[in-house]
TORZA-760966 format. One record per residue (C-alpha): x, y negated, z; residue number from 1; chain. Coordinates in steps of 0.05 Angstrom, whole numbers, plus 5000, padded with zeros to 4 digits. Layout:
<sites>
   c1   c2   c3 pos unit
    X    Y    Z NUM    A
...
</sites>
This chain:
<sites>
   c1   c2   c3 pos unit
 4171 3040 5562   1    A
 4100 3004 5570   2    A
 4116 2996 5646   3    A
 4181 2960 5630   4    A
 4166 2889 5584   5    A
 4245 2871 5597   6    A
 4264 2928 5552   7    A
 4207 2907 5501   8    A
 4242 2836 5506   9    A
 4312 2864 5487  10    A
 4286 2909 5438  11    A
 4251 2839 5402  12    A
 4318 2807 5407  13    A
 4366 2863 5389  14    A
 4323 2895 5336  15    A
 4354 2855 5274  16    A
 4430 2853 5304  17    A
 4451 2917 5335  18    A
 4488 2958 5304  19    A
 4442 3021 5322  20    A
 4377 2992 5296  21    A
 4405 2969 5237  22    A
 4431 3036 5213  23    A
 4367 3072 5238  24    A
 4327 3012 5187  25    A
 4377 3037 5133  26    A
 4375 3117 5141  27    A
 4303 3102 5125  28    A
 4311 3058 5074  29    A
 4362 3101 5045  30    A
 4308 3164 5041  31    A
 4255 3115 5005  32    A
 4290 3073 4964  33    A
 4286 3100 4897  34    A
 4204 3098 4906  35    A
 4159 3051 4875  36    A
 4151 2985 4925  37    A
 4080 2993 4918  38    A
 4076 3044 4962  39    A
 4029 3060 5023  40    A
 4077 3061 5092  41    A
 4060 3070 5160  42    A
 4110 3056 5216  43    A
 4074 3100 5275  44    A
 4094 3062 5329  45    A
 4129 2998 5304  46    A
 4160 2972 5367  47    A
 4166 2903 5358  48    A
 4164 2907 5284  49    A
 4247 2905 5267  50    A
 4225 2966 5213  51    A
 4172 2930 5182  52    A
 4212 2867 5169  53    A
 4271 2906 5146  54    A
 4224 2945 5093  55    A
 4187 2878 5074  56    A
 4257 2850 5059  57    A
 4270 2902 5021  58    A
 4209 2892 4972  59    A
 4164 2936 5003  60    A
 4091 2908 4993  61    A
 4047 2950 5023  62    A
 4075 2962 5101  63    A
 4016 2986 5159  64    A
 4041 2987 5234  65    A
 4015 3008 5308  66    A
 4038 3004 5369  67    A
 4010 3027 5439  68    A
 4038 2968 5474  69    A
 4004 2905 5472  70    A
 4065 2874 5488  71    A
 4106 2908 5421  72    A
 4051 2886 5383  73    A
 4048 2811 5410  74    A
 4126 2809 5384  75    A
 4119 2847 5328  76    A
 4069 2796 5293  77    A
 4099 2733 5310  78    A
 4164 2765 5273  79    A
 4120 2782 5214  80    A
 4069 2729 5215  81    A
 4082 2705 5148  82    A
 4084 2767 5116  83    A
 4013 2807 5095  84    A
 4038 2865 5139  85    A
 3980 2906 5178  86    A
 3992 2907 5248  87    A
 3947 2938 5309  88    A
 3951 2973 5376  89    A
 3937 3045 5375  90    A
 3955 3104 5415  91    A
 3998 3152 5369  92    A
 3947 3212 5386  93    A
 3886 3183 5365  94    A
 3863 3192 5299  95    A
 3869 3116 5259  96    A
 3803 3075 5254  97    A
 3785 3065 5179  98    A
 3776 2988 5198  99    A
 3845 2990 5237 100    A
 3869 3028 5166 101    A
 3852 2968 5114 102    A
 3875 2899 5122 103    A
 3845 2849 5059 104    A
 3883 2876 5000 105    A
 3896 2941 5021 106    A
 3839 2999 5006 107    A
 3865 3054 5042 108    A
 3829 3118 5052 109    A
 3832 3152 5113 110    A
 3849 3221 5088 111    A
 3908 3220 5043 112    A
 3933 3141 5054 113    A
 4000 3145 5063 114    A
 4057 3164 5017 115    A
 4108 3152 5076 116    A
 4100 3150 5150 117    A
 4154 3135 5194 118    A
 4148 3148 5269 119    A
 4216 3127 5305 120    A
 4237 3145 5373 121    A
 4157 3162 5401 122    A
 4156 3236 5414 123    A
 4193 3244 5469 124    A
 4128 3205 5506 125    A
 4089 3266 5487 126    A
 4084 3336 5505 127    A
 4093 3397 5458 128    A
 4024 3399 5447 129    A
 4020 3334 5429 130    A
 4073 3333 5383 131    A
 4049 3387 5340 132    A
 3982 3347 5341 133    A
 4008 3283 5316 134    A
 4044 3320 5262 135    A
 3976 3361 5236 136    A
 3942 3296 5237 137    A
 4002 3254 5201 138    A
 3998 3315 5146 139    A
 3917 3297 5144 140    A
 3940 3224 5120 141    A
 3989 3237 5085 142    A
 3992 3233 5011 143    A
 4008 3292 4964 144    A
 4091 3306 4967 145    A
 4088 3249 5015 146    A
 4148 3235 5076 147    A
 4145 3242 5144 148    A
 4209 3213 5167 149    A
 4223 3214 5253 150    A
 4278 3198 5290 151    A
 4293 3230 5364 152    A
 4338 3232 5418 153    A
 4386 3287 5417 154    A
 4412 3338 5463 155    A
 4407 3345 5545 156    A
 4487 3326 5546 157    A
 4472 3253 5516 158    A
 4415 3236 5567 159    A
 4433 3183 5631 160    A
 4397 3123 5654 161    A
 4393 3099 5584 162    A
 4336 3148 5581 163    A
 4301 3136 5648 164    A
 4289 3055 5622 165    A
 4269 3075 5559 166    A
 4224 3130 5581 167    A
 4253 3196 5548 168    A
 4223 3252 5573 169    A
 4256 3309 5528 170    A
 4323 3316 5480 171    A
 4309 3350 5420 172    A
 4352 3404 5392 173    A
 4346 3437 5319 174    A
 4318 3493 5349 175    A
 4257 3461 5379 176    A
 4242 3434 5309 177    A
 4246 3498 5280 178    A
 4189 3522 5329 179    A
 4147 3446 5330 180    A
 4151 3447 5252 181    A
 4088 3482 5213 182    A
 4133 3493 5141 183    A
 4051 3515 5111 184    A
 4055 3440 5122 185    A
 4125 3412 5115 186    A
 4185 3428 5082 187    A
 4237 3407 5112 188    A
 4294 3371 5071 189    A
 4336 3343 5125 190    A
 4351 3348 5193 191    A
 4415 3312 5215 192    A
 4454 3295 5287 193    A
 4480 3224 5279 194    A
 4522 3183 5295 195    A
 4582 3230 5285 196    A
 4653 3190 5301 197    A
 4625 3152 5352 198    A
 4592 3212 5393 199    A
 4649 3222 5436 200    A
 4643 3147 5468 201    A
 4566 3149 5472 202    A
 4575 3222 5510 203    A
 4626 3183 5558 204    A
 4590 3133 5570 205    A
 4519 3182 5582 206    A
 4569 3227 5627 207    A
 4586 3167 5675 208    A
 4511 3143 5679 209    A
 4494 3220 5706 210    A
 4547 3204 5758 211    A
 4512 3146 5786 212    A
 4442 3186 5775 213    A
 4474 3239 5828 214    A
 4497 3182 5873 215    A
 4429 3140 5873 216    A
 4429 3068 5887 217    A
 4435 3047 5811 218    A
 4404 2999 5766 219    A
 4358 3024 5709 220    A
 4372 2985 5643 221    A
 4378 3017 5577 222    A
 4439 3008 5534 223    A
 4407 2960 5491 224    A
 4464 2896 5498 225    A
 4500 2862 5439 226    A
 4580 2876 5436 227    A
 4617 2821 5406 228    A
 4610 2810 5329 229    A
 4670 2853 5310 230    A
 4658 2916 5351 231    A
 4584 2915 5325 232    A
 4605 2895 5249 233    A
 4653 2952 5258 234    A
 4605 3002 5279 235    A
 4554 2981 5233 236    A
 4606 3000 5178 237    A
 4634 3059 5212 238    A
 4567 3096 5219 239    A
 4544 3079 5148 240    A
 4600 3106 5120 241    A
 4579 3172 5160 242    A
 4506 3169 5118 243    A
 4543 3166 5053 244    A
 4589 3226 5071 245    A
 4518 3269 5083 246    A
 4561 3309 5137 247    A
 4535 3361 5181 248    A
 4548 3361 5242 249    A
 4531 3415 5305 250    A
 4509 3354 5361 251    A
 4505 3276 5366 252    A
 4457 3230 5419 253    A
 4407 3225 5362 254    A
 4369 3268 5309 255    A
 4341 3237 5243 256    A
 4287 3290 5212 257    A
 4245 3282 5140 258    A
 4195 3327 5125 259    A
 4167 3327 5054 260    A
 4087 3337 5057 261    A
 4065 3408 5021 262    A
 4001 3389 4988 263    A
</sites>
C-alpha cells in the first residue's frame, strides 16, 4: 500500500468508525484484557495508529509502534501526539534498533521486550520466507509466555480489487499456518475465520469485483467507505456477538491467529 497515500488517507479517517477496524481493535483487546496495563506491546506495523489509540484508551501504558510508511507514521502521531506512545518507521524484517526500542520512560531490552506483539494485516507483503523470519525474530523479543497476535486475509474465494489497492499478495488458509508455524516456538491457542454471518455478502461483493478484474477497465479502490450509521452500528454489533459465541467456522474473508510464546 506505500505506492497508494489515498488508501493511507482513508485508512486515517476510517480507522476509529468502521465497523471492521473496530472489531479487529476489540478481538485484540478481548485476548489481552485481563493482563496487567503495564505491559510491554508492540503493534508491528501500526498503520496510522487506530490500534494504538484504541489500547491507550483502554489503559494500556506502555504501547511501542512501527510502520514502513512514512506516510502511516506522519498520521499515526498526530492521532497520538498527546499520548507517551513510541512511534517510528521500520521495515517489519529488520531487526528493531535498541534506540528505536526505548522512548524516555520505557527501558526495554532488546531480547525479551515484549509481552505482546501485535502485527495486523502485514504478511501478505512478504514472502514465505519472510514470514517465517519475522516470526523467529518476534519469538527473540518476545517475553516468556508472551502473545503474538496477527490478523490476515483469508482464502483465494474472498480476494477482488479490494486486494489489488491494498496490496495483498497471498490469502491465508489454516493449512499454510500449520506449515509457517514453528510449535518448538509457539503454541498455538487460536486460529479463527471471521466474520461469520456476514461472509456470504463480503464473498458477493469479492465475486462481482473478479468480474470486472476479467473485463479490465476498472477502478482500483479498496472497500474501505463508511455505510450509514445504522448499517455500520448494526454490523459492529452483529460481528461482536460472533466473538462472544467463540464459533468455529470452516472459511470467512479474514483469519485472526494468537500464538502463545514457548519460553
Amino acid at each position: 500500500m506505500l505506492d497508494r497515500p489515498e488508501e493511507y488517507l482513508k485508512m486515517n479517517e476510517m480507522e476509529q468508525q468502521l465497523w471492521w477496524y473496530k472489531i479487529l481493535h476489540f478481538l485484540v483487546y478481548f485476548e489481552i484484557k485481563t493482563f496487567d496495563k503495564t505491559i510491554q506491546v508492540l503493534d508491528a506495523g501500526c498503520g496510522t495508529g487506530g490500534l494504538l489509540a484504541y489500547l491507550y484508551e483502554k489503559g494500556f501504558l506502555h504501547l511501542t509502534g512501527f510502520d514502513l510508511s512514512k506516510q502511516a507514521i506522519e498520521l499515526a502521531s498526530k492521532r497520538l501526539k498527546h499520548t507517551n506512545i513510541n512511534l517510528f518507521q521500520h521495515h517489519l524484517t529488520e531487526p528493531i534498533k535498541q534506540q528505536d526500542a526505548i522512548k524516555q520512560q520505557d527501558a526495554i531490552k532488546q531480547q525479551d521486550a515484549f509481552n505482546v506483539i501485535v502485527s495486523n494485516d502485514t504478511f501478505y507483503f512478504l514472502s514465505f520466507e519472510e514470514q517465517k523470519q519475522v516470526l523467529n525474530y518476534f519469538y527473540q523479543i518476545s517475553k516468556s509466555n508472551g502473545l503474538v497476535i496477527l490478523n490476515l486475509p483469508a482464502l483465494q474465494a474472498f480476494s477482488g480489487i479490494h486486494d489489488e489497492a491494498v496490496g495483498i499478495s497471498h490469502r491465508f488458509t489454516k493449512q499454510d499456518l500449520e506449515v509457517l508455524i514453528d510449535k518448538k516456538l509457539f503454541k498455538i491457542q487460536k486460529i479463527r475465520y471471521w466474520p461469520l454471518l456476514i461472509s456470504p455478502l463480503i464473498y458477493f461483493s469479492r465475486w462481482r469485483q473478479r468480474q470486472k478484474q476479467k473485463k479490465g477497465n476498472y477502478n482500483i479502490v479498496s472497500d474501505i467507505h463508511l455505510p450509514t450509521p445504522m448499517i455500520n452500528h448494526s454490523l459492529f454489533f452483529l460481528t461482536k456477538f460472533e466473538t462472544f459465541l467463540n464459533l468455529s467456522i470452516p472459511f470467512s474473508s479474514s483469519m485472526f491467529v494468537v500464538l502463545q510464546v514457548k519460553k
